[in-house]
C-alpha positions in Angstrom: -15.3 35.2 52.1 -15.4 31.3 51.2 -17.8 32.0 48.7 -15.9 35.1 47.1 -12.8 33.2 47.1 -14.3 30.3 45.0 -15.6 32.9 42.9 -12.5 34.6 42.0 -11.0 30.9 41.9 -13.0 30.1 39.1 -13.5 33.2 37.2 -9.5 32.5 37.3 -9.5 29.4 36.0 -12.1 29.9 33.3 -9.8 33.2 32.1 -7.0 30.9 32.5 -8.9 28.1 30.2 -9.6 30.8 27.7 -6.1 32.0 27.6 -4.5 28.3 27.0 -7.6 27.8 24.1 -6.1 31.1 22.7 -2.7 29.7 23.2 -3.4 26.4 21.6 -4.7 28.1 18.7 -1.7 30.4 18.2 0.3 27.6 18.7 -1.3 24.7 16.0 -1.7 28.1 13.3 2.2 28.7 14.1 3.2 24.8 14.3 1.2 24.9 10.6 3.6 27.9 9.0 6.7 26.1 10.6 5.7 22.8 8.9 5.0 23.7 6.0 8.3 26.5 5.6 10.2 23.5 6.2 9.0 21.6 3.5 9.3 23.8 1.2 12.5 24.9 2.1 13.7 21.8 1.8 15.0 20.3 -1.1 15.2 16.8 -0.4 11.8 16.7 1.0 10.8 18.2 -2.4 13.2 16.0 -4.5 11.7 12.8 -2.6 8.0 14.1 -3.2 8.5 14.6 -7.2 10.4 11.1 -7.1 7.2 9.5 -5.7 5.0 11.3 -7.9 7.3 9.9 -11.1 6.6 6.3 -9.6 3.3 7.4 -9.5 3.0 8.2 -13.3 5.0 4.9 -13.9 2.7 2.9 -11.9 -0.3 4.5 -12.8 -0.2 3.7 -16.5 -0.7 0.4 -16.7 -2.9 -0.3 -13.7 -5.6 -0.4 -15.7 -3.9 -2.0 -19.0 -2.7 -5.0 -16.5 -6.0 -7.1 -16.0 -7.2 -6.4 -19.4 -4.3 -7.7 -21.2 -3.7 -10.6 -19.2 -7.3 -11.8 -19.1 -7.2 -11.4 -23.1 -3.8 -13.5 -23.2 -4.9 -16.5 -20.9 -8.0 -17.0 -22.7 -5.8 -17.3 -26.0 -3.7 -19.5 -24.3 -5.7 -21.5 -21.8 -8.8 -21.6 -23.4 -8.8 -21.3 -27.3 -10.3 -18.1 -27.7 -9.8 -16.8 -31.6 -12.7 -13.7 -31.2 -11.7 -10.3 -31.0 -10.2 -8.6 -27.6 -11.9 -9.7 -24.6 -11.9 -6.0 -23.5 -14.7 -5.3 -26.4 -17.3 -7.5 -24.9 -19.8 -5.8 -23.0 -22.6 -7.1 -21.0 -24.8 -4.2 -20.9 -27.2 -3.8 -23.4 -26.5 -0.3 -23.0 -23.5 0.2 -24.0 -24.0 -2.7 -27.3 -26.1 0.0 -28.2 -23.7 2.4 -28.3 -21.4 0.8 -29.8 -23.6 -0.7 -32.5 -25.0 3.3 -33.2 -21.6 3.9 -33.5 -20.4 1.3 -35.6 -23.5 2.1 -38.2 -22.0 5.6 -39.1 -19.1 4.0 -40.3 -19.0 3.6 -44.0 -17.0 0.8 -44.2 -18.9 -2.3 -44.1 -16.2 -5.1 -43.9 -15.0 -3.5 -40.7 -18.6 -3.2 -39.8 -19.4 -6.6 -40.0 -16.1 -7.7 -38.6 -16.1 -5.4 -35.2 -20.0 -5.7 -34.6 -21.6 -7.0 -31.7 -25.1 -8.2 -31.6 -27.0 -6.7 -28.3 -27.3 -8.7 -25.3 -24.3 -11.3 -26.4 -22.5 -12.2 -23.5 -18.9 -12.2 -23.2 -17.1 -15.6 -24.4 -16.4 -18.3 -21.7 -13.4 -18.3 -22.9 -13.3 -14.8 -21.7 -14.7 -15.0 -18.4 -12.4 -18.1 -17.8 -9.4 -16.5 -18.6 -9.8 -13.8 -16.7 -10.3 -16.1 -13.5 -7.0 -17.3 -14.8 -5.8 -14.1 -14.6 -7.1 -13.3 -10.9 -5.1 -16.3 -9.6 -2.2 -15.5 -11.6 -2.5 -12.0 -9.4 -2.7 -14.3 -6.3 -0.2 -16.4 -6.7 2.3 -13.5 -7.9 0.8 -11.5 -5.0 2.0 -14.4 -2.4 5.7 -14.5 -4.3 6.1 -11.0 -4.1 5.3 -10.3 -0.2 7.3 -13.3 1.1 10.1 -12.2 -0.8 9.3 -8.8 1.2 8.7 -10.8 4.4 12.3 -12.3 4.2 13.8 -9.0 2.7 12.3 -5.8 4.6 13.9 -6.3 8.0 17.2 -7.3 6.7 17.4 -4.5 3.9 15.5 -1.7 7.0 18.5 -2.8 9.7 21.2 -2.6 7.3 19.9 0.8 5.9 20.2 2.0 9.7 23.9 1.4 9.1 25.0 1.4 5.6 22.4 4.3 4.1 19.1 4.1 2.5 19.7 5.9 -0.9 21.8 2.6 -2.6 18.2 0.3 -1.5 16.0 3.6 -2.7 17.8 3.2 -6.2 17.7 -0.5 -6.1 13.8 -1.2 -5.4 12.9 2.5 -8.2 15.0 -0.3 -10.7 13.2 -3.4 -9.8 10.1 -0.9 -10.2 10.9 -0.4 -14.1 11.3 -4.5 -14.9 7.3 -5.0 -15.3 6.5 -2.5 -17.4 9.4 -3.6 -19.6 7.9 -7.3 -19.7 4.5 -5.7 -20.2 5.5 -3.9 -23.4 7.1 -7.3 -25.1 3.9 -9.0 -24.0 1.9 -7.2 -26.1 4.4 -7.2 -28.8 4.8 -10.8 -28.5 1.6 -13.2 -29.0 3.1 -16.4 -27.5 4.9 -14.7 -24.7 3.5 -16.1 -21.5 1.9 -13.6 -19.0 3.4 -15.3 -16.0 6.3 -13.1 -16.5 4.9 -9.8 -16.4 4.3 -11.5 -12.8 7.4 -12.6 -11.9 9.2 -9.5 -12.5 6.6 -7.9 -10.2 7.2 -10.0 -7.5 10.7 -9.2 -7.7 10.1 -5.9 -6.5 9.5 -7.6 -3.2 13.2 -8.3 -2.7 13.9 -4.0 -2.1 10.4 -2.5 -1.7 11.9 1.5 -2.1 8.2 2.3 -0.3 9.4 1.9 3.3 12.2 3.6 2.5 11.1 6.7 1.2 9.1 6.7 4.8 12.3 6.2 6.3 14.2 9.3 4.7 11.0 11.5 5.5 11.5 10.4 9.4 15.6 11.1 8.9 14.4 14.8 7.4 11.6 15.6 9.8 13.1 17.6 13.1 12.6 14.9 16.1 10.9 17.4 18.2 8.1 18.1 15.9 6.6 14.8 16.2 2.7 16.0 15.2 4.7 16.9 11.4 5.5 13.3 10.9 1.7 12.0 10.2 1.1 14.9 8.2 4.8 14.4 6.3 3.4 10.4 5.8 0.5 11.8 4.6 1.4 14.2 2.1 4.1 11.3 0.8 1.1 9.0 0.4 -0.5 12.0 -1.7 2.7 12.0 -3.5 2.6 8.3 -4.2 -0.6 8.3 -5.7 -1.1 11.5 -7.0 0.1 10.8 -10.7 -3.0 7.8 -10.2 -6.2 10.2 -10.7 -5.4 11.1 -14.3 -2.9 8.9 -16.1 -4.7 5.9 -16.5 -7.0 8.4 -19.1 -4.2 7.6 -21.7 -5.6 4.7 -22.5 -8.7 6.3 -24.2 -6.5 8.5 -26.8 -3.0 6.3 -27.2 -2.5 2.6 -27.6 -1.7 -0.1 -24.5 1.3 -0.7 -26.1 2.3 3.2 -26.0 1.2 4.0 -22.7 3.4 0.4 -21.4 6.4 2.3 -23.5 5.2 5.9 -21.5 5.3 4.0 -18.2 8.8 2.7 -19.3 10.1 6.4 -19.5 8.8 7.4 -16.7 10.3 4.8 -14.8 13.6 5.6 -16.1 13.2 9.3 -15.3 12.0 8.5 -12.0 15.6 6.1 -11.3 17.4 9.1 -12.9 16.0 11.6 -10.4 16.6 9.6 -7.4 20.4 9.0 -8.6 21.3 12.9 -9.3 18.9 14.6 -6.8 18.4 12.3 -3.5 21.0 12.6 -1.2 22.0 10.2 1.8 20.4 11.2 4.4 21.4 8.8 7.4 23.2 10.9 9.4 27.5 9.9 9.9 26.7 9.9 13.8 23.8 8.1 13.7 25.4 5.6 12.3 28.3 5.4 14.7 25.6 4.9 17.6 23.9 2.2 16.2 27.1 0.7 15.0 28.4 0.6 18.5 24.8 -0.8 19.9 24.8 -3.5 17.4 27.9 -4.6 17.9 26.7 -4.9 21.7 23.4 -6.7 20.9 25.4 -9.1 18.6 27.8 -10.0 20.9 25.0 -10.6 23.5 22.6 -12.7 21.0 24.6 -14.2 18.1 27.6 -13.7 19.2 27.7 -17.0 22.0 27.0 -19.0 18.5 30.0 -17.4 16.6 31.9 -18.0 19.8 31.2 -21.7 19.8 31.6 -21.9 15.9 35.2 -20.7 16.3 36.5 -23.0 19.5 35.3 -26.1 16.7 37.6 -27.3 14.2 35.4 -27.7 11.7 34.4 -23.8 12.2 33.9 -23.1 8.6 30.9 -25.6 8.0 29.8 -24.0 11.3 30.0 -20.8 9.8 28.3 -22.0 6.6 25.5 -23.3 8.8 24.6 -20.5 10.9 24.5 -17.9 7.7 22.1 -19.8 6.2 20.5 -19.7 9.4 20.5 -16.0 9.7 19.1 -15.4 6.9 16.0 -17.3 7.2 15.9 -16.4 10.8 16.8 -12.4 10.8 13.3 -11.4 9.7 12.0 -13.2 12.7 14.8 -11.6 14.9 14.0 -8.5 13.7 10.2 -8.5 13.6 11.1 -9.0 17.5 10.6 -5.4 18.3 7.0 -5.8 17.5 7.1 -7.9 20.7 8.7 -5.0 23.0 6.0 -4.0 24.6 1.5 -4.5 24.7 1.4 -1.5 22.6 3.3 -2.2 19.5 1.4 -5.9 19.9 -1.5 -3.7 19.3 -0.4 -2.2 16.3 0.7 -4.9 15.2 -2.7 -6.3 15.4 -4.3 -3.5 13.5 -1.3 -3.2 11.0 -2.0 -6.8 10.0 -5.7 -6.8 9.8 -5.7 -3.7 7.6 -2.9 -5.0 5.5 -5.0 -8.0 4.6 -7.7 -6.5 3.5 -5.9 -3.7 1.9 -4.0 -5.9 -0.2 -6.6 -8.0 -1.4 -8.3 -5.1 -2.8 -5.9 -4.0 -4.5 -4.9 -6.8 -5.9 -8.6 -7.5 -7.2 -10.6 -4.5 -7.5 -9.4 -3.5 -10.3 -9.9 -7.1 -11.8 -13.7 -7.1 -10.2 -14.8 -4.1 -11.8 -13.4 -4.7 -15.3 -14.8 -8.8 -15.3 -18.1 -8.5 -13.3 -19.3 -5.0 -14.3 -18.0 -4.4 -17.7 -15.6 -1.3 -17.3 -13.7 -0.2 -20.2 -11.0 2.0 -20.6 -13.5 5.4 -19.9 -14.6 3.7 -17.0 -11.5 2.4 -16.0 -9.9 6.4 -16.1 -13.1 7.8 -13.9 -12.4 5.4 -11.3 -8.7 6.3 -11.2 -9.1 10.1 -11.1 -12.2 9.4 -8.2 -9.9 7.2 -6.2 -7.3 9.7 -6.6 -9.0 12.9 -6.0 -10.3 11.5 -2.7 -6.4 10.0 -1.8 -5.2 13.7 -2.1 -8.1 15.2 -0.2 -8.3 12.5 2.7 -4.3 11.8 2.9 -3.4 16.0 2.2 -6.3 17.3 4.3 -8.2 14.6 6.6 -5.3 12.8 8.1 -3.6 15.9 9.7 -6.9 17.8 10.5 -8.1 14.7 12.0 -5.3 14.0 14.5 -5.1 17.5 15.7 -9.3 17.5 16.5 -9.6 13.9 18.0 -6.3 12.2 18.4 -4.4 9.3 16.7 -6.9 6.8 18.6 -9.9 8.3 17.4 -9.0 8.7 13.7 -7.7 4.8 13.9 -11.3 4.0 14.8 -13.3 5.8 12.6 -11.1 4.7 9.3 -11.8 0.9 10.8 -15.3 1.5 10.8 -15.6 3.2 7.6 -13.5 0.3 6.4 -16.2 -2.2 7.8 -19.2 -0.6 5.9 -17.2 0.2 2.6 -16.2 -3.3 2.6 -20.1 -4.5 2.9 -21.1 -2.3 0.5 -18.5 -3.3 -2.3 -20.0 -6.9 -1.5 -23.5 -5.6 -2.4 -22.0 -3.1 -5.7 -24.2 -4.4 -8.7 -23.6 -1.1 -10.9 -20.9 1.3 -11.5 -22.6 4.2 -9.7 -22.8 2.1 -6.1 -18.8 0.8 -6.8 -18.1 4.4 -6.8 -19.7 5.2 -3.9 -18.2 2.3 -2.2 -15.0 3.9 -2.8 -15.6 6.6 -0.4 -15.5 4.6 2.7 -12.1 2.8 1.0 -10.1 6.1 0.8 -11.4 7.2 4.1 -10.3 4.1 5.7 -6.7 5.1 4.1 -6.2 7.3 7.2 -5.2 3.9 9.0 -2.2 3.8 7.4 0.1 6.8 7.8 -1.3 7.5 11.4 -0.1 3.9 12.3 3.4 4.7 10.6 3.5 7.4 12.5 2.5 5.8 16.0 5.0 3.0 15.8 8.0 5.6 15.0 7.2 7.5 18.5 7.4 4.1 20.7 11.3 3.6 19.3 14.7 5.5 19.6 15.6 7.5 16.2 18.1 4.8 15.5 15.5 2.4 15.5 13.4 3.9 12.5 14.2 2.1 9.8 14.4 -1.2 11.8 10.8 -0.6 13.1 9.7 0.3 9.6 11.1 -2.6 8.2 9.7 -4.7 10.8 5.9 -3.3 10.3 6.7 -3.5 6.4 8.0 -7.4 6.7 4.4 -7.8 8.8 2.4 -6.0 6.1 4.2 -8.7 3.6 3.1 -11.5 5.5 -1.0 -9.6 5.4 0.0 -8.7 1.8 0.3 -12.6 1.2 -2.2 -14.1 3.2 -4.7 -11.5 2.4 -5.4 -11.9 -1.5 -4.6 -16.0 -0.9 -7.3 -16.4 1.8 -10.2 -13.7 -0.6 -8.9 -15.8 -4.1 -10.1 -18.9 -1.8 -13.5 -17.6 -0.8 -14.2 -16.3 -4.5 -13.0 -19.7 -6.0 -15.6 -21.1 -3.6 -18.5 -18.3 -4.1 -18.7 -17.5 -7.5 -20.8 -18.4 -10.2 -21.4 -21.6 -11.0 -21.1 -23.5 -14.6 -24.9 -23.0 -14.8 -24.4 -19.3 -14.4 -26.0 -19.4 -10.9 -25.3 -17.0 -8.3 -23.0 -19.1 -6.5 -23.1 -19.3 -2.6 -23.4 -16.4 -0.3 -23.6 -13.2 -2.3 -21.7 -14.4 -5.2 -18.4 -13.1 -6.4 -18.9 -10.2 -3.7 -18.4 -12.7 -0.8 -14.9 -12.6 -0.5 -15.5 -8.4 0.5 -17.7 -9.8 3.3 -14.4 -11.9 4.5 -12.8 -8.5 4.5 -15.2 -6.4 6.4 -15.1 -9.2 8.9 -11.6 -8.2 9.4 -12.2 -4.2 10.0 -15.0 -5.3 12.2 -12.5 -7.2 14.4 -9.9 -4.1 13.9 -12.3 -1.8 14.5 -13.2 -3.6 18.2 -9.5 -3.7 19.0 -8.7 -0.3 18.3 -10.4 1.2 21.4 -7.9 -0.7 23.6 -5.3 2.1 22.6 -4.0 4.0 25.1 -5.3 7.7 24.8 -1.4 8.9 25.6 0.9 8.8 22.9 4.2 9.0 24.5 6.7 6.3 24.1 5.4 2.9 25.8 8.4 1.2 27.9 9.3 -2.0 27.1 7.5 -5.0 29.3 10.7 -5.7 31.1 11.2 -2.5 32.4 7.2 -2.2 33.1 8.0 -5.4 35.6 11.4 -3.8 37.0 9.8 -0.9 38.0 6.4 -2.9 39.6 9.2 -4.3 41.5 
């Protein structure tokens, strides 16, 4: 009887197994329609994805026009170059070749003598030094920017929480516009000086309108369909970059100068948009509750200061004082709630690892590939539309697929790992083909990203969103800074040498080997996650309930 009873025990169970499996299945294919009937039914949502993909267009333009007209303007200015556009040297004998069969067709020989290049001349020191000029330029406007965004982000994600997000969404889309406006009067203007194309980029860092676009997709998402919110991240990423795979093929038909003026417009359309069509959408008793819980936290924290400030007579220097204070201090009072508890510590870890190495590439990539193997515009537009066409498929298709098969914890691992051996191989890339190929692993690494965003917003109340998104954001600023600082100081270091030697290490590539160390070190960490994803007390109330 023992033996049929375990029998019928575990035929029960396994029918039982079957059923949930079928269950589960029924339930992801009907959690699927429900996400995806809710985004299209909903306007904002819609509105904020065709205001990202205008920023997208506006961005897109000039990312390639950006190194190649700032290389060509330092090595007038720094370095006495009087040649033709640095951008028409090539290095391969290949394309010379090209060129040259080209340029024989042509019946006009003044031109032809005047725009021919003789196979196998190297591009101009002048050239090459300029546009090392230009890559610390990038740096050091790079480091500007993001501790502007370090002092900025928590202050302008708390106040949001209170005030409303769609007066700092408006704010950051017009700060957006200023350098593309300075880039079209630097190619209309020869002596213009092409530190203020970045200037007004690091601007930008004062209201960055990218965290809080992810703050008004957490305000629209329902809070009890938590697995939509990495897949809503996602498909704003997606939306962020989609404009990115094909606009930067202007270039080959129209002018830099036009495409500046078409990045212009779109930048303006995009501000329009976001005025007429974007709603507030902090909710009126949301607001209430957090009003009434910061006015308790302040009277417990800064309010003993104020209290003090007031019994002195000389209060209002007092008062001066501690403003000043809080200013320089709220980022750091803020970014406290990445202290709460071992697991935001832990994605705080990651966030800032990733963000270093995520920032330096994108801060020189685009200068690598267009200095130390020769793209030009053609190339320049391939590598876009790649880049992008992998974003949309990784960010649209990968990111959600992969948390629903292996978990948040999983997918953090595999996009550090794939951001370990993408990094090594960019630090190896000698052609085109193999910098391509390296951008595989980048993009797949890009899972990181919106599947942190969306780990740190379960381990917070929903009045906490945009202070917790501020506070990663203000983090990310410090990576963003330290991360192309620290890789400009390893290239300075490891690059070719006056005699046109290799330099140390592998060469210019080095500074990738810096950031693969990084992902390595990310990559270890990340398997101390915890496997359950529910909200993580804080450590005080771990140690109250020990007790």
């Amino acid at each position: 009887s023992k033996r049929i009873n375990v029998n019928y025990e575990s035929s029960l169970s396994l029918e039982t197994k079957q059923q949930q499996e079928h269950y589960n299945e029924n339930d992801e294919r009907e959690q699927k329609e429900k996400y995806w009937t809710f985004i299209l039914n909903s306007r904002t949502v819609l509105n904020l994805f065709f205001l990202c993909f205008l920023l997208s267009f506006s961005l897109g333009t000039t990312a390639g026009l950006v190194p190649v007209e700032v290389t060509d303007r330092f090595a007038r200015m720094n370095h006495f170059h009087e040649g033709p556009h640095c951008s028409s040297y090539h290095e391969q004998h290949k394309e010379h070749k090209q060129q040259n069969q080209h340029l024989h067709t042509n019946n006009n020989d003044a031109e032809k003598q005047k725009s021919f290049i003789a196979p196998g001349e190297l591009k101009p020191d002048a050239c090459k030094k300029g546009a090392d000029d230009a890559q610390d330029a990038a740096a050091y406007g790079s480091l500007m920017h993001n501790i502007l965004k370090f002092l900025c982000s928590t202050i302008i994600g708390s106040i949001s929480d209170t005030k409303g997000r769609r007066l700092f969404l408006l704010t950051g889309i017009f700060l957006n516009i200023l350098p593309s406006i300075c880039l079209v009067f630097l190619q209309m203007l020869p002596t213009m000086n092409p530190y203020w194309y970045y200037f007004f980029n690091s601007l930008n860092g004062v209201v960055d309108w990218s965290p809080i676009t992810f703050s008004i997709m957490a305000d629209l998402m329902p809070s009890n369909a938590k697995s939509w919110r990495a897949a809503g991240f996602g498909h704003l990423i997606i939306a962020k970059f989609s404009a990115t795979a094909f606009v930067p093929s202007l270039a080959i038909f129209l002018s830099h100068l036009k495409v500046s003026i078409i990045s212009v417009a779109f930048g303006i359309s995009a501000l329009a948009h976001g005025y007429y069509f974007i709603p507030e959408t902090l909710l009126l008793t949301k607001t209430k509750n957090l009003n009434n819980k910061n006015n308790n936290d302040s009277h417990d924290s800064i309010g003993e200061e104020e209290s003090k400030g007031n019994k002195n007579p000389n209060s209002l220097q007092t008062q001066k004082l501690s403003f000043f204070q809080d200013i320089l201090l709220r980022p750091f009072h803020e970014m406290s709630i990445l202290n709460r508890n071992s697991y935001l510590r832990l994605l705080t870890f990651l966030s800032f690892a990733s963000g270093m190495v995520i920032s330096g590439e994108h801060t020189f990539r685009i200068y690598y590939v267009v200095n130390h193997l020769s793209f030009n515009d053609k190339d320049i537009a391939f590598f876009f539309a790649f880049n992008g066409a992998l974003a949309m498929f990784v960010q649209g298709y990968l990111v959600k697929r992969g948390v629903e098969m292996f978990g948040e914890r999983k997918v953090i691992i595999i996009a550090f790992f794939f951001g370990f051996t993408h990094c090594i191989q960019l630090s190896t890339s000698k052609t085109k083909f193999t910098m391509l190929l390296a951008c595989v692993g980048a993009k797949l690494t890009g899972m990181a990203f919106p599947t942190l965003s969306s780990m740190k917003t379960f381990s917070v109340d929903e009045n906490e969103r945009g202070r917790i998104q501020g506070a990663f954001f203000s983090l990310s600023a410090l990576a963003d800074a330290v991360g192309p600082i620290s890789m400009q100081f390893i290239y300075n270091r490891t690059k070719e040498d006056k005699d046109g030697g290799g330099g140390l290490f592998n060469g210019p590539g080095t500074m990738f080997l810096f950031a693969g160390l990084l992902y390595l070190f990310g990559f270890v960490a990340a398997f101390w996650i915890p496997l359950s994803r529910s909200k993580v007390p804080d450590d005080s109330t771990e140690t109250k309930q020990k007790i």
